[in-house]
C-alpha positions, 0 to 999 in steps of 0.5 A: 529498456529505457536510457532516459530518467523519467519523472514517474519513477520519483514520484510514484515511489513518493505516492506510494510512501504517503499512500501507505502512511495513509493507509495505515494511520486510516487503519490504526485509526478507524479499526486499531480501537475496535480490534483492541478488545478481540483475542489476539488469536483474533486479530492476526488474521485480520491484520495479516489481510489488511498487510496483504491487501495493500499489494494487490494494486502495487503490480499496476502501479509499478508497470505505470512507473516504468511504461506510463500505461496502467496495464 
C-alpha cells in the first residue's frame, strides 16, 4: 500500500474526464446525425455498446494510476 501521494492519480482522473468529454462529442458528432433517422428500438443497442465500450480500456488505466505500469 502506498503512503505517498502521487501525481498519477490527479492526472489520470483528469485524462480520463477529457478523454470521455472527447469520446462522447466524437460520437454525438459523427454517429448522433446518422442514428437519428433509425427506430428507437434501433438505436438502444448501439447506444448501449457505445456506453460499455468505454469500460473496456478503464481496468489497465486504473492499474496505471496506482502501480505506474499498465499490466
Amino acid at each position: 500500500m502506498r503512503q505517498e501521494p502521487t501525481w498519477r492519480i490527479p492526472i489520470g482522473v483528469l485524462a480520463l474526464v477529457v478523454s470521455l468529454l472527447l469520446y462522447g462529442n466524437v460520437i454525438a458528432w459523427l454517429l448522433a446525425p446518422t442514428l437519428a433517422s433509425w427506430p428507437v428500438l434501433a438505436q438502444a443497442p448501439v447506444y448501449i455498446v457505445l456506453g460499455v465500450i468505454w469500460l473496456f480500456p478503464l481496468r489497465r488505466f486504473m492499474i496505471w494510476m496506482e502501480t505506474g505500469r499498465f499490466k
